[in-house]
N, C-alpha and C positions, 0 to 999 in steps of 0.2 A: 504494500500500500504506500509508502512513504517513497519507493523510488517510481511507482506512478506518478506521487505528485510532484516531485520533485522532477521528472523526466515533463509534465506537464509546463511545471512552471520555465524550464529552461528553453521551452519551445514558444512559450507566451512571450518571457525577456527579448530571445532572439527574434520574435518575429517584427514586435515592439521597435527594436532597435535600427530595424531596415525603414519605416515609414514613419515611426514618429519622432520627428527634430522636438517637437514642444513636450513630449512626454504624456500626451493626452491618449488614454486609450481606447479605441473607438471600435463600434462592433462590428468593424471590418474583416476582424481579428477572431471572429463569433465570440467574442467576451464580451459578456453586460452582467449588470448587477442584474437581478432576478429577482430580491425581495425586496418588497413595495414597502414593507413594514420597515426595514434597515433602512433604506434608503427617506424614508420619513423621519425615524430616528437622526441619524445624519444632521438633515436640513433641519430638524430643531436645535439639533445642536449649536451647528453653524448660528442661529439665530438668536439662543436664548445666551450660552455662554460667551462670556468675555474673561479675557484677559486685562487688567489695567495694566497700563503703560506699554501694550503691544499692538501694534494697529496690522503689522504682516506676519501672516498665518494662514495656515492650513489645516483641515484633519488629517489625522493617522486613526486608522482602524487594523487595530490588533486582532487576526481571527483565530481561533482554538475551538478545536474539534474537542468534544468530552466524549461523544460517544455515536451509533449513527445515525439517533435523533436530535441531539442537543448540538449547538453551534455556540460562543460564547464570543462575543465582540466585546473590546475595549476601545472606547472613542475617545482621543486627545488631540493636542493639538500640536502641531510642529511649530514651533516657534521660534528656530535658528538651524542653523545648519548642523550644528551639532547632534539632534537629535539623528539627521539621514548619518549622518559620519558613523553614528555608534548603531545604530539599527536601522537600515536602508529599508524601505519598503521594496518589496517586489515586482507590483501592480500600480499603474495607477488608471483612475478616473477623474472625471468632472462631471460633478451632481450641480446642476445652476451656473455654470462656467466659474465653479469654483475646485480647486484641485483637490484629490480626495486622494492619498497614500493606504494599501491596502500590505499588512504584515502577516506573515501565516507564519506564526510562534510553531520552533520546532523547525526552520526551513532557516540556518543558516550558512548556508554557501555563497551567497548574492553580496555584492555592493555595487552603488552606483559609482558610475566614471565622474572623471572628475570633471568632465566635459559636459555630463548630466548635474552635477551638482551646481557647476555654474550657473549652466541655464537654468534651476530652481530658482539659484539666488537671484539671477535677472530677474524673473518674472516675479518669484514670491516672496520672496526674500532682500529686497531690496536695500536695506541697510546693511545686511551682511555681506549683500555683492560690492557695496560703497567701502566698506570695510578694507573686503578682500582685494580689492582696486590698489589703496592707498597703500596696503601694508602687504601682498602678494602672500597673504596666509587667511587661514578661514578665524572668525572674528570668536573671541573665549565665549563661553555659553551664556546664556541670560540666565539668571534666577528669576521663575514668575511663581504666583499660587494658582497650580494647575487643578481644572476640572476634570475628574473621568468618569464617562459612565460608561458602566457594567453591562451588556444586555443579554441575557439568555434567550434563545428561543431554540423552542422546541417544533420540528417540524414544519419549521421555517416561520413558526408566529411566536410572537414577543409574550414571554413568560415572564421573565423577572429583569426588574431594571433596579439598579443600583448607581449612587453619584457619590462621589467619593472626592474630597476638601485635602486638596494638601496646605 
């Protein structure tokens, strides 16, 4: 099972890698999100949580299989470069033309180039790419008080949600 998905994901990156310059992953690729209910989750996200003092961000959606009904999402938010540096996502999308990082915990062979990290910072990351510009290094991490939520679902509909206050 794990070198399916892993044999998966390494055909997902590579195909990614030929057509998408911006990193957007489009269902060209037959890859789409599929749950209406995540993907609501998500956009509330995006909408209700804030970071103070951070205005460039993105989510990160940590997925973890429990078992072959249960799915288990962690929603946060990227907030610097740092975070792709230490845990690259695999995946990405755009929910509302907003960029959405997708991590499948347990799936560490991957990091992004540094050519892709860039272009984050260009596009999402803007202070960090300003950063990176002036000092030719990636900029120290931000300390912020992060929100995550927790979402169980079972069978692909949302059982239990948890928000968690650092």
């Amino acid at each position: 099972m794990v070198k399916k998905v892993i044999g998966i994901l390494i055909f997902i990156l590579v195909s990614g890698s030929f057509y998408c310059q911006d990193l957007k992953m489009k269902s060209e690729f037959g890859l789409e999100l599929t749950n209406q209910e995540l993907i609501a989750q998500i956009r509330l996200y995006q909408k209700t949580v804030k970071v103070p003092s951070v205005k460039n961000k993105f989510v990160v959606v940590y997925c973890k299989k429990i078992d072959n009904t249960i799915n288990e999402y962690s929603l946060i938010y990227c907030i610097d470069v740092n975070r792709l540096l230490l845990d690259p996502p695999q995946v990405f999308f755009t929910i509302d033309d907003q960029l959405v990082g997708f991590i499948f915990e347990g799936v560490d062979c991957f990091a992004l180039t540094k050519s892709s990290l860039i272009s984050i910072m260009q596009s999402y990351l803007p202070e960090d790419y300003e950063y990176y510009l002036k000092f030719n290094d990636f900029p120290p991490p931000i300390t912020a008080r992060d929100e995550i939520w927790k979402l169980r679902f079972k069978d692909g509909k949302l059982i239990e949600k948890q928000v968690i206050g650092n």
